[in-house]
Structures are given as C-alpha cells and as structure tokens.
C-alpha positions in Angstrom: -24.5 12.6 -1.9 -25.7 10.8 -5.2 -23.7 8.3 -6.1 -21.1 8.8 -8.9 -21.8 12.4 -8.5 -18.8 14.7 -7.6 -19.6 17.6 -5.3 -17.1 20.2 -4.4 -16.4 18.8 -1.1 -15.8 15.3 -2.9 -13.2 17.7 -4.6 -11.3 19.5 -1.6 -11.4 16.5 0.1 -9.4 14.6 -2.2 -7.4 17.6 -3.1 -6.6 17.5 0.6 -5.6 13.8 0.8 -3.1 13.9 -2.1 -1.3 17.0 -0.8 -1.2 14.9 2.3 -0.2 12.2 1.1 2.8 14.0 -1.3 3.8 15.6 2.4 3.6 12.3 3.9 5.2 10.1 1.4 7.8 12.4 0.1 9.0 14.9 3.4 8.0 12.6 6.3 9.4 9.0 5.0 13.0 7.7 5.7 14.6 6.1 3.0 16.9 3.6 2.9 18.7 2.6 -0.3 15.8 0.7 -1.8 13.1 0.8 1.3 11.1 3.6 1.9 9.0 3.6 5.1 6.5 6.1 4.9 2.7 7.1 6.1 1.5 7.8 2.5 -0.6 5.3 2.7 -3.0 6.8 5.4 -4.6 9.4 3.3 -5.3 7.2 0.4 -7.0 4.5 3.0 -9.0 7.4 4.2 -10.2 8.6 0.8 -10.9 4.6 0.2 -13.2 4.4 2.9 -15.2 8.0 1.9 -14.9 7.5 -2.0 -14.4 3.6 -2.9 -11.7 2.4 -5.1 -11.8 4.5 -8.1 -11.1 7.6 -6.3 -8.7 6.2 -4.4 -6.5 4.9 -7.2 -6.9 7.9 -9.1 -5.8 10.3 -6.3 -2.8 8.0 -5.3 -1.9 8.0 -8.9 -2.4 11.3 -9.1 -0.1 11.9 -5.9 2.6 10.1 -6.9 2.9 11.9 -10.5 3.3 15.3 -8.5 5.3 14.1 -6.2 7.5 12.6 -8.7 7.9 16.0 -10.4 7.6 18.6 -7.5 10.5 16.5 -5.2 11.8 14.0 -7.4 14.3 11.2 -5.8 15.8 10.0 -9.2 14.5 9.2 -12.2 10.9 8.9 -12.9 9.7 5.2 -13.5 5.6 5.1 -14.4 5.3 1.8 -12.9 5.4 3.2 -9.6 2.7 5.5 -10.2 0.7 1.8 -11.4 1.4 0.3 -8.2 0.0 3.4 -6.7 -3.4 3.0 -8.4 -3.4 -0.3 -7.6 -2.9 -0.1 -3.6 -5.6 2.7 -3.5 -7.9 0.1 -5.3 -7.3 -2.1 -3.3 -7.9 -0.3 0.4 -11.1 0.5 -1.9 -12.1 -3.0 -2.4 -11.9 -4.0 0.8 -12.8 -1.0 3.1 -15.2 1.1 0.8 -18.9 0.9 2.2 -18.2 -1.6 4.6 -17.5 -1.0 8.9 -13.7 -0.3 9.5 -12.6 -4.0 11.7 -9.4 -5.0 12.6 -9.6 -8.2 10.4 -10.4 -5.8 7.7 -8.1 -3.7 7.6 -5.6 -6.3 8.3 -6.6 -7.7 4.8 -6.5 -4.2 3.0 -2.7 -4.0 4.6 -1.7 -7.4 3.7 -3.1 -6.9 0.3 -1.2 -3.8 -0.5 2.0 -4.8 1.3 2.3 -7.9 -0.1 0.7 -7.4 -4.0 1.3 -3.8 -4.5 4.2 -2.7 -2.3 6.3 -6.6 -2.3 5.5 -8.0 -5.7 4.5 -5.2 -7.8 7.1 -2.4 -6.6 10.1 -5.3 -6.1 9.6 -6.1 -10.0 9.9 -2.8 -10.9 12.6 -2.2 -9.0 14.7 -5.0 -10.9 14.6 -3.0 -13.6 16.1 0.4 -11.8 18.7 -1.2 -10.0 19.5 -4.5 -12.0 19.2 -7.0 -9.3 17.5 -10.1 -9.8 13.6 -10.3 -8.5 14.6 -13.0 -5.4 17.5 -10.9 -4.0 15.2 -8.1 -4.0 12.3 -9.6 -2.6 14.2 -11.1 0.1 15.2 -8.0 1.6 11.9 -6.2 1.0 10.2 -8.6 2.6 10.7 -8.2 6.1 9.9 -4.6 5.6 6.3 -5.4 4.1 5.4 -8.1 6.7 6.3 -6.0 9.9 4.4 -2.9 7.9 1.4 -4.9 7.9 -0.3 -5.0 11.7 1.4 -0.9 11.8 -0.7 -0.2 8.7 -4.0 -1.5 9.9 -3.6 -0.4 13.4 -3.2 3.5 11.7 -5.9 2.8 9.1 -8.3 1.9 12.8 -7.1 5.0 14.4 -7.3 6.8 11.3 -11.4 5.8 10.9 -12.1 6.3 14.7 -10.8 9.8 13.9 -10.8 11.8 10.7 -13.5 9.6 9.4 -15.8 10.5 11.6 -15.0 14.2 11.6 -15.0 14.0 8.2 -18.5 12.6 8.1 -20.4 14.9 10.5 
C-alpha cells in the first residue's frame, strides 16, 4: 500500500471500525449520569495502529457525528465530536508505525484518558451541566485513572488479535 493512498480495503476497513465503534460506544456502554464507560475506544486504537493519526481522528469524528444523530442521548454538543478527533490522534501518535508494548500503550491510554477524556471532555461538560470544572473533574477522575491500565491491556489484546488478522 502506497502511502497516503486510499485503497478500498483502507475504506471498508474503516467503514467497519466506526460502525463498531457507534455499537460499542453507543449500545454496549453503561452510563452513569455524567460517566460513560465504554469500549469505543478499541476500534479507533485499531484503525491508529493500521492507518496513523489522521485516519483515526477522522473516523472517531466521523463516529461520533452518527452516533450523535442515529441514537442521540441529549443534545448535540460539537465539542465532543473535537475530543473525539483528538483521542484518535493521539493513539495515532503514539501507536502508528511503531511495535504495540505495554509501556506504549500505557502512554496512548494515559494520554487519551487524561487530555482528551479528563480535561478536554470535563470542560465541555461544564458547559452542559453548569458545574464548575473542579467538581467535575474530581469525580471524573477516578474513572479516567482506573480506565487507564484496562485500556492498554485491551489495546494489547486487541493487536495480538485483529491486527494481525487484519494484516495477513
């Protein structure tokens, strides 16, 4: 595959992955009030490794916008859909073109629980529900830090197994 060249497997791949992770975020997550525990995450990670961070940004941004509009949970706020660009650029940055360690995908988790899904997602939600950044963070943040090790340990299993099927 030529690089910057998309091929129509690049295409059904990823067409694959955001479905998946629509399914994943948006039929198999609990939430809870303001906390949303989900697997979303797992196809963009995958599509990270394969495609780099462009590709995964766009497609998580993509995801989120049809999500939002095919089963929406309230009103539609675009910095979410920001936030998702940004987590799938980062699990680009850090896993794209490089081998899948734990350390490594430790980093790619802490990076998008702690910048994207802490910060980034806690601000916005100041504006949707009105309470003040520090409240919000403080209850989001246990969340985030236990999601952490779960997220890298899935991203592992995830590149042990679909990865490779993926690439053969």
């Amino acid at each position: 595959m030529k690089k910057n060249k998309i091929t129509t497997e690049m295409l059904v791949i990823m067409g694959f992955m955001i479905a998946l992770e629509i399914v994943l975020s948006k039929l198999v997550s609990i939430n809870i009030s303001f906390l949303r525990i989900g697997f979303g995450f797992l196809p963009i990670a995958i599509l990270a490794i394969l495609y780099g961070p462009v590709w995964a940004g766009t497609c998580y941004a993509i995801g989120d916008l049809i999500g939002a509009f095919v089963f929406p949970t309230g009103a539609f706020f675009p910095g979410f859909t920001v936030t998702a660009f940004i987590s799938g650029v980062l699990f680009g940055l850090v896993l794209y073109k490089r081998k899948v360690t734990l350390l490594r995908a430790l980093a790619a988790s802490a990076l998008v629980c702690i910048l994207a899904n802490l910060l980034l997602n806690t601000y916005w939600l100041t504006f949707i529900i009105g309470k003040g950044f520090k409240v919000l963070l403080a209850s989001r943040a246990v969340k985030e830090l236990v999601a952490i090790p779960v997220m890298a340990l899935l991203i592992i299993a995830m590149d042990k197994t679909v990865i490779k099927a993926i690439n053969k």
